[in-house]
Phi, psi and omega in degrees: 000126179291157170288145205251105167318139183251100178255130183254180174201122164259122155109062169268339152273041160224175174343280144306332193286313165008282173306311201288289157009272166355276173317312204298332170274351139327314182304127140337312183257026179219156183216110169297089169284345168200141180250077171255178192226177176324112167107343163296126181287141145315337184287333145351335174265330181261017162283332180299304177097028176269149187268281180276142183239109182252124171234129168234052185280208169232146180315346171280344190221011169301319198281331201291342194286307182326295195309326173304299176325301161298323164290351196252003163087035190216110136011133166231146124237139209268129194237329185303154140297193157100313177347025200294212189278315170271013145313303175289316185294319195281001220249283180336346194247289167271047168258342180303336190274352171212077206312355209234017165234153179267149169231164179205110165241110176281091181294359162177152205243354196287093158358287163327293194305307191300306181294324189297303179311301165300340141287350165275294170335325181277327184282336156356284201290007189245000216231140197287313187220135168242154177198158160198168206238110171253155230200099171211167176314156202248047155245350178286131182263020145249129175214154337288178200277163176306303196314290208294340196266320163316312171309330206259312180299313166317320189279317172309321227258332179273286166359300159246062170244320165251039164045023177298138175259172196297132182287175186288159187184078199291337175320127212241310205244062193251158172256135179343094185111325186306349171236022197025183232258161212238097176266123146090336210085024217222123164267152190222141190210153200245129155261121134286097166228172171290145192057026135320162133200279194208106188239167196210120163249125165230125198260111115338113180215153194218194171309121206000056151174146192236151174228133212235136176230112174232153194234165125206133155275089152341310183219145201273356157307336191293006193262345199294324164318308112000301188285303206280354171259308163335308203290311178292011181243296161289019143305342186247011202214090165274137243072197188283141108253136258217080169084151159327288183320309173309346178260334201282181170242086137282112176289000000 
């Protein structure tokens, strides 16, 4: 019988970590050794014996859990927000101090979400304007979500790349927020509603005709297919990956 990866869950009481429990004690080739939850000590994963670290936590307490995780020689993957760019450069510089170990920080675990994203960057470079509209339950404490501001870089970073100029836009005269937040140079505008759980439109347009690329996730299982593909990867990709997509076989 192969040996079975030794998996933790930080933020195992709340919503996502849950799913992710769940999921993870399902698997065959895994074995969930510790679920803490608020207020639990880190030192509990390495009495534990985890190889893999799933933080599904809070921005406040993500980074510091990753960095334990990485000094203690144990793998992470990242579900949390909060991440921004020097966040990731300093996490990088020390992983550098420990070349054999991997981090995977995802802004969505959704399958569907990743590929959606990534198809929208490709279709980017053909179409005069893009924006997009992200759409999730109104307990989410961030906007816009990792996914769209991940989405909106991809889409920027194809654009110019191929040299696509800025789309047209005659607004002269806006009330605050009315044209949503300026990712990249890409808009981006958030729904907070009730009954939400997490949806994504990056709306295209060109000379008579639009292309709508939309993902949703209905139930936060949809993220877990993601997560058990991280958890099963990163042992093999030491260092930072950035998003979801670095595992997929995408061009």
């Amino acid at each position: 019988m192969t040996e079975q990866l030794a998996v933790a869950v930080l933020g195992a009481g709340g919503r996502m970590g849950s799913e992710a429990v769940t999921a993870i004690e399902s698997a065959p080739d895994l074995e969930l050794v510790a679920a803490l939850k608020r207020g639990d000590s880190l030192d509990e994963l390495v009495s534990a014996g985890a190889q893999v670290v799933v933080d599904l936590t809070t921005p406040e307490n993500t980074e510091a859990n990753v960095r334990f995780a990485v000094e203690h020689g144990m793998h992470a993957v990242v579900g949390t927000t909060g991440w921004d760019e020097a966040k990731r450069a300093s996490l990088a510089q020390l992983l550098e101090q420990h070349p054999g170990t991997g981090v995977l920080i995802a802004p969505n675990f959704a399958l569907g979400s990743v590929l959606a994203s990534s198809f929208a960057a490709t279709a980017a470079k053909y179409f005069e304007s893009v924006e997009i509209i992200e759409l999730h339950h109104p307990d989410k404490v961030d906007a816009p979500s990792g996914t769209a501001i991940r989405t909106a870089q991809l889409v920027a970073a194809a654009r110019d790349a191929a040299d696509v100029p800025a789309g047209p836009d005659a607004t002269t005269k806006a009330l605050d927020g009315a044209r949503g937040a300026d990712v990249d140079g890409v808009r981006v505008h958030s729904v907070r509603l009730r009954g939400l759980v997490a949806h994504q439109e990056v709306l295209l347009g060109g000379p008579g005709e639009q292309l709508t690329i939309r993902h949703d996730s209905f139930d936060r299982a949809s993220f877990m297919p993601g997560v058990l593909l991280g958890v099963r990867a990163v042992t093999g990709r030491p260092g930072l990956t950035y998003g979801l997509d670095g595992y997929l076989e995408l061009s």
